[in-house]
C-alpha positions, 0 to 999 in steps of 0.5 A: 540671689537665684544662683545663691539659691541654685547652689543651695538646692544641688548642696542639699542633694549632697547633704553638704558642700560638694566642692572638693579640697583644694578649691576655691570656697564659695561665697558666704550664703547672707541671711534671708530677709524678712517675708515681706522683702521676699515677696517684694523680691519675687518678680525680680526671681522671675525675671531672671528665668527662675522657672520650675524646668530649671530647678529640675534640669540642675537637680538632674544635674546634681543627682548625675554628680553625686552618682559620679562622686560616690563611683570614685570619679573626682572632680579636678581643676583644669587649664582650659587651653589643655581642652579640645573641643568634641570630634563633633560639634553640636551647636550653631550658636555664635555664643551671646549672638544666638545664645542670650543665656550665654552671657547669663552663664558667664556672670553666674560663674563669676558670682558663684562659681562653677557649680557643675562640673564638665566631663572629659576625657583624656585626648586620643593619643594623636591628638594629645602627642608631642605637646608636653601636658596630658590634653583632654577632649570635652564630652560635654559642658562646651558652655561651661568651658567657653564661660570659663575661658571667657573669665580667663580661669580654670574650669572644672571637670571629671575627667573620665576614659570613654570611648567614641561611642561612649561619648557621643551618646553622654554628649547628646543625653547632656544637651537633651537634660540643659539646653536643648538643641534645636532642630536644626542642630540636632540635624547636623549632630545626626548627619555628622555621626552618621557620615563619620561611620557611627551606626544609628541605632547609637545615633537614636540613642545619643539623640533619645529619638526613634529611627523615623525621626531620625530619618527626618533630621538627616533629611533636612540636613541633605536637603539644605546647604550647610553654608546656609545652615551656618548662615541661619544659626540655630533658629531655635523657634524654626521646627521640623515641619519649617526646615523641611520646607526649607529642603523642599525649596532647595530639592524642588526648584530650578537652581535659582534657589542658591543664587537667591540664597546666597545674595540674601544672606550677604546682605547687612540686614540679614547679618544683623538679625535674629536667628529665627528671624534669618531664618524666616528672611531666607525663607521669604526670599526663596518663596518669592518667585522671579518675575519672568522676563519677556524675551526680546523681540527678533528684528528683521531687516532689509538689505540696508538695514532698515528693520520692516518686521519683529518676530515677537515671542510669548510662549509658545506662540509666535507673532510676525509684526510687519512695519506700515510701510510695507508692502501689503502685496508683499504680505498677500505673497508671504501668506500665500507662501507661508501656507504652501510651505506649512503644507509641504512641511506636514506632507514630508512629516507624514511621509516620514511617519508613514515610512517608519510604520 
């Protein structure tokens, strides 16, 4: 009923039936029923996720449509195995994995058909040579495209020349309209970018942020491993101010840190969780300090090997234990001797400095 009503609100905005001739028909709008079936039916609404910032986002969506169609584009059918993915990727979700709205996605289509088109563009010519059909790289709409994919038919799209700039920036205004990308993605999009030549204030553009933000999301993304980024996902709760202590973890420590790391996100347990909850694992772990080991005590012996004394460490303090049997005239004549010594070694010391002034 949601997705019924969802398609309804975006014909409306056209004032009539928006697919064009050659398409598949959607599915017959049912009568409503009475009031109070209606009303009955209201908790089911919300459960599925019906909410006020949907309905919006997919007006957005439908007006940025009707604004395509009345400039001349056309929407056409096509194979999806024709389609690229983006020159640069945006999204750390492992589809229905860390992306619960996925499989959401997938049955909406099923029932309903693809109510908004993807947009893209002809495939750069060395991309697209020598493979017969014209081939064409997604500016946005990945989701739409693997859901197509998924229910093995053609997805449909607007096809449009932009150039790489052109497309980065529809690229991020979309994510930024539907499902927003979380901190961490919008890091590797800004670093992506910019290592691949683009200059920020386009970045800025592309992801609607000022050149301070900016500097925070390349920030993170220098500080934290890319393996361990992978690993996490897009750990959709984890804010700024969490990711960058997790850079800091990484800058600041002594390199145990990866070695920590990498044991943690190895182990099934990690595998199996969340992506928030990933992300909090490896954060626990590497906030857990190493108890230090005490180092070994130094043994020394006799001519036959029997040890009469360890040499024991703890800091920067040295202790000489002596076993019972030693001869304690012998510990009388090693204090002395010690003593002598120590005294010599402070005289050369300061000779020494004496000599260089």
């Amino acid at each position: 009923m949601a997705s019924r009503d969802r398609k309804n609100s975006i014909k409306a905005l056209f004032g009539g039936d928006i697919v064009p001739a050659g398409t598949e028909s959607a599915p017959e709008t049912k009568s409503l029923p009475p009031a109070g079936e209606q009303r009955a039916a209201s908790g089911a609404v919300k459960a599925m996720g019906l909410t006020l910032s949907s309905i919006t986002r997919e007006a957005e969506e439908a007006r940025a449509l009707r604004q395509a169609l009345q400039e001349g584009e056309r929407i056409v059918s096509l194979d999806t195995g024709r389609i690229e993915a983006s020159f640069v990727s945006d999204r750390l979700s492992d589809d229905e994995r860390d992306d619960p709205d996925f499989l959401a996605l997938v049955e909406s289509i099923r029932e309903s058909g693809q109510q908004v088109p993807i947009l893209v563009r002809p495939a750069p010519a060395e991309e697209g040579a020598g493979r017969g059909e014209p081939r064409y790289q997604v500016a946005y709409g990945h989701r739409r495209l693997k859901a197509a994919r998924r229910l093995g038919q053609p997805v449909k799209a607007i096809v449009k020349t932009l150039s790489d700039d052109e497309l980065v920036v529809a690229q991020g205004k979309e994510n930024a309209e539907r499902r927003n990308l979380s901190f961490i993605e919008r890091a590797l999009f800004a670093h992506t970018l910019v290592g691949r030549g683009f200059e920020r204030k386009l970045v800025c553009d592309a992801l609607a942020v000022q050149k301070s933000e900016l500097s925070r999301l390349l920030q993170v993304a220098e500080a934290v491993p890319f393996r361990f980024v992978r690993d996490i996902g897009p750990a959709p709760k984890a804010g700024r101010e969490r990711w960058m202590a997790l850079g800091a973890l990484f800058q600041n420590g002594n390199g145990a840190e990866i070695e920590k790391a990498e044991d943690e996100t190895a182990s099934p347990r990690f595998r199996a969780a969340t992506s928030d909850d990933r992300f909090q694992m490896l954060f626990d772990r590497l906030m857990r300090r190493t108890p230090k080991t005490a180092p070994a005590a130094e043994d020394l012996t006799r001519p036959d090997g029997v040890v009469f004394a360890r040499v024991e460490r703890k800091g920067k303090a040295v202790r000489i234990a002596f076993t019972p049997d030693v001869d304690p005239v012998f510990i009388e004549a090693l204090k002395a001797r010690v003593e002598e010594d120590y005294a010599a070694f402070l005289a050369a010391g300061n000779g020494a400095k004496a000599g260089k002034d």
